[in-house]
C-alpha positions in Angstrom: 0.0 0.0 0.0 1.4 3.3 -1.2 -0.7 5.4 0.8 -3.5 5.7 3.2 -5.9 8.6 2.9 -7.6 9.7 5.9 -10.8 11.8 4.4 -12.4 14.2 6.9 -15.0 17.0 6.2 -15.7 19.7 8.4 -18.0 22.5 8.7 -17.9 24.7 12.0 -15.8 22.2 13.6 -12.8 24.2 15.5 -13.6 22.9 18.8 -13.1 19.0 18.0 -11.5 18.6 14.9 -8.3 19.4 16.8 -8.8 16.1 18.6 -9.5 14.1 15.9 -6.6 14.7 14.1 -4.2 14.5 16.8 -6.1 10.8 17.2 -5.4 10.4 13.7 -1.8 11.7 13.4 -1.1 9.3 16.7 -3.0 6.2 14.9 -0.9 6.6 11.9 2.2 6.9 12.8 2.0 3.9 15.3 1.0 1.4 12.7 4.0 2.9 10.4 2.3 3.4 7.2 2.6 6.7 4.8 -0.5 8.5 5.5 -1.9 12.0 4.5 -5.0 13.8 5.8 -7.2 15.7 3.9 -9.8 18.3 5.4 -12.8 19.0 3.5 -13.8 22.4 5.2 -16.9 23.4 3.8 -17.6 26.9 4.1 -17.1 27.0 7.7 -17.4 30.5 9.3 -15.0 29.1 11.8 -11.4 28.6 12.9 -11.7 25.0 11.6 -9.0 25.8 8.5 -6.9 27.0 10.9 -6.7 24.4 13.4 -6.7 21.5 10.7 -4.0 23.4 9.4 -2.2 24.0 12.7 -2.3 20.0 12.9 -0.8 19.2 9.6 -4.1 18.2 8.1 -4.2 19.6 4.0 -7.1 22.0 4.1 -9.0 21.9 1.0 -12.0 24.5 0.6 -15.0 23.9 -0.5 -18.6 25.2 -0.5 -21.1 21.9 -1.0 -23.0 22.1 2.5 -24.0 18.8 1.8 -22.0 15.8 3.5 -21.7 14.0 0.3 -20.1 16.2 -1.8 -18.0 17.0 0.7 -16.2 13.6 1.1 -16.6 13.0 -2.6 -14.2 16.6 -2.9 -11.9 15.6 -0.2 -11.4 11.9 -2.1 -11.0 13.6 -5.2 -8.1 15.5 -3.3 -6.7 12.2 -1.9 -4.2 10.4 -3.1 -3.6 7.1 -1.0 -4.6 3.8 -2.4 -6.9 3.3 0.8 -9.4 5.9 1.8 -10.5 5.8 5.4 -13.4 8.6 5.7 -13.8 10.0 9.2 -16.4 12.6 10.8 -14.8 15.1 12.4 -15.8 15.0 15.8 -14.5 11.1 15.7 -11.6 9.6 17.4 -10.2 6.6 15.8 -7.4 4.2 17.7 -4.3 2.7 16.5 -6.4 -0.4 17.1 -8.8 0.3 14.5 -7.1 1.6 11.8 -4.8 -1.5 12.1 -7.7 -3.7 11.7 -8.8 -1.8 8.4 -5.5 -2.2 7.1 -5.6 -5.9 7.9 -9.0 -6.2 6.3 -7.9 -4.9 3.2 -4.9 -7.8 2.8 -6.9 -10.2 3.7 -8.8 -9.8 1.1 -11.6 -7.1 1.7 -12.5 -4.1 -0.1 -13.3 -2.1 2.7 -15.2 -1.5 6.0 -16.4 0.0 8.7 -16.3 0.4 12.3 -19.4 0.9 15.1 -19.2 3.4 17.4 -19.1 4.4 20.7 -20.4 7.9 22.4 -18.4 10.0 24.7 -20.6 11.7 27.8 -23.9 10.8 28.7 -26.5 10.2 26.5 -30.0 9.9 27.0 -32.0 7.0 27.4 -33.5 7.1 24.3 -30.3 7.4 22.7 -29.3 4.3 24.5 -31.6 2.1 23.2 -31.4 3.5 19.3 -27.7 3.2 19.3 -28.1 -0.3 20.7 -30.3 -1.6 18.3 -28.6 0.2 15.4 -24.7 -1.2 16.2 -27.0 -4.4 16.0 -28.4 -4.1 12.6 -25.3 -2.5 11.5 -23.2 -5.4 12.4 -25.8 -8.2 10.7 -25.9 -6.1 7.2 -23.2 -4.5 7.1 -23.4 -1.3 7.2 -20.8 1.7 7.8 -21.3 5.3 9.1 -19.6 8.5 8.0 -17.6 8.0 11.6 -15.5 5.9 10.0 -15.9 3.8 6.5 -12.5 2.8 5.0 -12.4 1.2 1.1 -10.1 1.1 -1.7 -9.3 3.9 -4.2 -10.5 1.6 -7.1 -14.2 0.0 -5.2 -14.6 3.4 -4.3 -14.4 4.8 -8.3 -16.1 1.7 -8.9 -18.8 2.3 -6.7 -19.3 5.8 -8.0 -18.4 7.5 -4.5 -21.2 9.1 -2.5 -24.6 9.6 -3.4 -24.7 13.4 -3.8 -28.5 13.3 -4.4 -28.7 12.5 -0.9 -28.4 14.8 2.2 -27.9 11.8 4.9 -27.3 7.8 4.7 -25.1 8.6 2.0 -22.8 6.3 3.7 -25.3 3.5 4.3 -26.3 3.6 0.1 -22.3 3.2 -0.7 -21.9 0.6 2.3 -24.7 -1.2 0.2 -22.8 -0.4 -3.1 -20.0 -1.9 -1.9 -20.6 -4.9 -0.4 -22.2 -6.3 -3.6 -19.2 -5.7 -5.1 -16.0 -8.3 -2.7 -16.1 -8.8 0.5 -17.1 -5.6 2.8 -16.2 -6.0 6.9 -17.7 -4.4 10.6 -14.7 -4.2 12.6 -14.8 -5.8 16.1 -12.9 -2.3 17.0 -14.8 0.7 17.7 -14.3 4.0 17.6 -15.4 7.0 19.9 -17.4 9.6 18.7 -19.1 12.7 20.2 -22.6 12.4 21.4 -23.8 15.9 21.3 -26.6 15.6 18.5 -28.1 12.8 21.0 -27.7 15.0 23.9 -29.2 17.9 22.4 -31.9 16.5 20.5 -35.5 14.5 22.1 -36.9 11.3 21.4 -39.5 13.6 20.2 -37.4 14.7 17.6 -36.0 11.0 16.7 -39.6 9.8 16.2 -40.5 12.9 14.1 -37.3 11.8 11.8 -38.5 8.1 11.6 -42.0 9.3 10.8 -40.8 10.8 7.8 -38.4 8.0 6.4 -41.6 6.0 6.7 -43.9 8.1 5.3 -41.3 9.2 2.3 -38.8 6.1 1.8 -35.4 7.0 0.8 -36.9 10.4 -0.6 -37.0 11.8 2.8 -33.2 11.9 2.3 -32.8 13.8 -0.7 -33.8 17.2 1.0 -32.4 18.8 3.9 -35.9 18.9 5.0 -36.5 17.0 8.2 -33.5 16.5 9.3 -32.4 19.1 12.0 -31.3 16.7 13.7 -28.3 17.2 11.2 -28.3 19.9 9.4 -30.5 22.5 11.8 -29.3 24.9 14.5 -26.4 23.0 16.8 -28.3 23.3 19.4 -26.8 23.5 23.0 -24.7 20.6 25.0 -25.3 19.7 27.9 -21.9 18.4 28.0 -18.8 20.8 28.1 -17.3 18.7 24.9 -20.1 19.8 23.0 -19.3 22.6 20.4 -22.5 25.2 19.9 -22.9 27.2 16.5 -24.8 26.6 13.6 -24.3 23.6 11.3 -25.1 20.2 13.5 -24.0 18.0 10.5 -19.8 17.7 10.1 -19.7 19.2 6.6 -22.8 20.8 5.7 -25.1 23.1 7.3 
């Protein structure tokens, strides 16, 4: 492997994205592979440029505010052979990124890894997330918080969606799996659980009503989903960023 790619995109993210690359830039050297990292900041109003910058990340800028086009620009940017896309207020382990890399020589095309949520989350959140890891485990099925493929399935695959505002990850998990063999890591990584702190199970079931009312249209506007791309509404926990934009890379 020539080189591994770590894709991140960012919008309004100074307050966290500092600790994801560090996480990164830690994970990367100690499993002794060339690596780059490429920062999709998408027309953040922000100090994120600056502190991706300040942590060696190449900044690329870009003005999509939609999630998928901004990891299909920051692939495009890439140049490693494996691209490992991350969400920016994600924390990824030498541990995992190990296992990708293993994946991939053994045979796979890519991956993905579940996730765990830093602070306290409510109960609600609790049993989603539980029953999601689940499901995501039996089909599957990567997140944005970390999904790692090959330069070639991902071309092949035709990248993102960029019709879709959200599950644009889950659609190329799909894509890809149909294509070799596509791997859940047993590893996990440790994202931040501010969305699920700040948002209701009100708002949850207001979301699932409309997937099952629409289908896979619901997706295809930003319509709906606040919980992503509304107001970031406040955290109750001090590692909770505020400002607008709740979705890393869009608003």
């Amino acid at each position: 492997m020539r080189m591994l790619s770590f894709i991140i995109p960012a919008h309004n993210e100074e307050r966290l994205i500092g600790q994801t690359l560090s996480a990164l830039r830690a994970a990367a050297l100690a499993v002794n592979e060339p690596y780059e990292i490429v920062v999709a900041n998408d027309a953040s109003s922000d100090a994120t440029a600056a502190v991706a910058a300040a942590h060696g990340a190449r900044v690329l800028s870009v003005a999509h505010r939609q999630i998928a086009g901004s990891r299909n620009s920051g692939a495009r940017e890439a140049t490693g052979d494996l691209l490992v896309f991350v969400d920016a207020d994600t924390s990824v382990s030498e541990a995992v990124v190990r296992a990708a890399l293993e994946a991939v020589r053994n045979g796979a095309l890519g991956g993905g890894a579940a996730s765990r949520f830093d602070g306290h989350v409510p109960f609600y959140a609790r049993v989603l997330v539980q029953l999601w890891v689940r499901l995501q485990r039996l089909g599957r099925l990567a997140t944005g918080c970390f999904l790692s493929c090959t330069r070639q399935a991902f071309e092949a695959a035709g990248g993102f969606d960029e019709t879709l505002y959200a599950c644009e990850d889950i659609v190329l998990s799909r894509r890809l799996k149909r294509m070799g063999t596509f791997v859940i890591l047993r590893e996990t990584v440790m994202t931040s659980g501010r969305n699920l702190r700040s948002h209701t199970g009100f708002d949850a079931l207001r979301m699932l009503g409309g997937l099952a009312l629409q289908g896979p249209r619901f997706f295809r506007t930003r319509r709906g989903l606040h919980f992503w791309y509304g107001p970031r509404r406040h955290d109750s926990d001090s590692a909770g960023p505020s400002g607008p934009g709740s979705k890393t890379g869009a608003a």
